[in-house]
N, C-alpha and C positions, 0 to 999 in steps of 0.2 A: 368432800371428805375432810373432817376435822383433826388435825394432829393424835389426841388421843386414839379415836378411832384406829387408825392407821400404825400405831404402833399396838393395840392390841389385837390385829389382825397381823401382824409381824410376830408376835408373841405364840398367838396361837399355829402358826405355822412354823417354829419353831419346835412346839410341842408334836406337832404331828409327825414331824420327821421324827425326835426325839420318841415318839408311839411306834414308829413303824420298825425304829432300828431294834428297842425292846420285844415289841415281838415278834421278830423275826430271830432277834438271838434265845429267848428264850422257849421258841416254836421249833427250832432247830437243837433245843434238847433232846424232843421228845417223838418227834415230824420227819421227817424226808426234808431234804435242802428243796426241794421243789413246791414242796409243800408249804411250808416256811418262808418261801419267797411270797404266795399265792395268797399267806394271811396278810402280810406285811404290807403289799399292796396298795389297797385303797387308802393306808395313811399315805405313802409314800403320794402317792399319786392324786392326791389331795394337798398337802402339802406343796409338792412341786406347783398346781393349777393357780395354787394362791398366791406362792413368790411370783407368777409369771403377773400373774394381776397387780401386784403391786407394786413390779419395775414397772410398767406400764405408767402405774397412777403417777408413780417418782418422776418418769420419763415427761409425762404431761406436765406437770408441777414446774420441772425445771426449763419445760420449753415456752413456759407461759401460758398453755392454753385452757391450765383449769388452776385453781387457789385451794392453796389448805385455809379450811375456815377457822 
């Protein structure tokens, strides 16, 4: 995985939390808080899958066993 690479997948998982917080506050206008949780969701939960992926990739990077290109 290449430097840019990897900071645009840092970006976009940024964005998806920053998706899931928006509609969840603006779902909870209009929606039931339960409801509102149930949109908000698969960003939330997308977002999190991706950080976890790429402490991972960092975690490899600094332990030596893979290179950023």
């Amino acid at each position: 995985m290449d430097r840019s690479r990897f900071a645009t997948l840092s970006l976009v998982a940024f964005g998806l939390v920053l998706a899931g917080f928006v509609t969840m506050g603006f779902s909870r206008l209009v929606l039931p808080y339960r409801t509102a949780r149930l949109l908000a969701a698969p960003a939330l939960l997308g977002a999190a899958a991706l950080v976890v992926g790429l402490f991972g990739q960092a975690v490899l990077v600094f332990a030596g066993v893979r290179e950023f290109e």
